[in-house]
C-alpha angles and dihedrals in degrees: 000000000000097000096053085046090054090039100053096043093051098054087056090047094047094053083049084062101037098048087054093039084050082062093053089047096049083050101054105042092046094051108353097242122098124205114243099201095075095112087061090054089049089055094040088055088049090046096039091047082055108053093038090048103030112023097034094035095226127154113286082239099053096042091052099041085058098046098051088052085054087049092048082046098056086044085056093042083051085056111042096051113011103041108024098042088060097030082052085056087043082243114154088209091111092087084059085053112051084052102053076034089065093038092059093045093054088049096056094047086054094055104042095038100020153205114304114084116252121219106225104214107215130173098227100056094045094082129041122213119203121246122181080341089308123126118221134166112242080238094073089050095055106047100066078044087062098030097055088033078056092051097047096050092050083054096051097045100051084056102035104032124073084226084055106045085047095066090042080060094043086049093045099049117344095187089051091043097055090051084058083063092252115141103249088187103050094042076059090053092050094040090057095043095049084059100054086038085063098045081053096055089044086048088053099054102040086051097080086054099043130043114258119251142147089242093048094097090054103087093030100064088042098050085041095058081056102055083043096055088043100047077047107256110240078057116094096184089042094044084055101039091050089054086050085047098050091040095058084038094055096037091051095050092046087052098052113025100013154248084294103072105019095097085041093053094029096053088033076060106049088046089055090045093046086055097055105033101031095182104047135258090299107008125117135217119261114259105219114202117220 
């Protein structure tokens, strides 16, 4: 049926949002700053997968496991010399900079990889199964499974791990944290690569789904910051269940009054549903001390 087909992709599609939208919202809580070239990590994990998997013929793990490290690596590159430098000088030009920072990346993909789109072969979107008459590849099963088992081990580990409980301090109080002798600087860094790690995984999984190419990032992060400002973006659960929210939004209206007006009704939506909840679905309003 139309509707289960709708259903099921979008919840794909809407994990897809809400893992790189997770990345916006660690970002933001840990140093207040969000790195506007997630869109081109999630590209890069998608590229890198490909040529690792494809190209080079290596195991699916392996692949993977590499590109998501040279995924961690450009968020640690994003850090170090396009937001510190100008958060250091109390400069808000980062957010200039993530952005060039995400051009020249796409460039030199496109240069390097090319034009032309790739197709990612994957075993689990060769096949469809039929679910309430619907045909969906196991692909689009899997990927809300990952997305929401993501979420809930970020979750865990920022509660139940030291690392973790380091960056709920830094995000508490970041002046009263570093007299506890935590490194406020390098829970930044992690903070920022585990945010690109996670575009990247995104960008692996929706691959298969999707052709290969360096412009590919481009209307996903932008459709991500989004979902992140929507689910309200010092909230992870919001920040997820919006994703969930704007995927199911954008696949029902493709399937019923096309690919022509779904970015028309799904960001007229988001506008409607910004007015009249300004902080997001679970967001809440800054409390300022006087």
């Amino acid at each position: 049926m139309l509707i289960t087909s709708a259903i099921v992709s979008g919840l794909g599609l809407g994990s897809m949002y809400g893992l790189i939208a997770l990345g916006f919202h660690v970002t933001y809580v840990v140093s207040s700053t969000v790195n506007f070239a997630q869109g081109s990590a999630m590209m890069l994990g998608a590229v890198l997968g490909y040529v690792f998997a494809v190209r080079l013929g290596w195991p699916w793990v392996p692949a993977a496991i590499l590109a998501l490290f040279l995924c961690a690596a450009f968020g640690l590159v994003i850090e170090r010399v396009l937001v510190r430098p100008f958060v250091d000088r109390r400069s808000d030009a980062w957010l200039m900079a993530t952005v060039a920072g995400g051009i020249v990346l796409d460039n030199a993909v496109l240069f390097t990889f090319g034009k032309e789109p790739r197709s990612f072969p994957s075993t689990l979107a060769v096949e469809p199964v039929e679910i309430f008459g619907a045909g969906v590849y196991p692909l689009q099963i899997v990927i809300p499974v990952v997305g929401l088992g993501i979420a809930v081990l970020l979750h865990l580990a920022l509660r139940k791990t030291r690392r973790g409980k380091a960056l709920l301090a830094v995000v508490q109080n970041p002046d009263a944290a570093r007299l506890m002798g935590i490194d406020v600087r390098r829970v930044v860094a992690v903070a920022f690569m585990l945010s690109t790690a996670l575009a990247g995984l995104a960008g692996l999984l929706i691959a298969p789904l999707f052709s290969v190419q360096s412009e590919m990032g481009t209307l996903f992060g932008i459709k991500a910051f989004a979902v992140a400002i929507l689910g309200g973006i010092g909230s992870a659960w919001g920040v997820m269940l919006a994703g969930l929210i704007y995927g199911l939004t954008e696949a029902l209206v493709t399937a019923y009054l096309g690919s022509t007006y779904t970015q028309i009704v799904v960001f007229s939506v988001v506008i409607a549903a910004l007015a009249l909840m300004p902080h997001g679905l679970l967001g809440r309003a800054a409390v300022s001390k006087v």
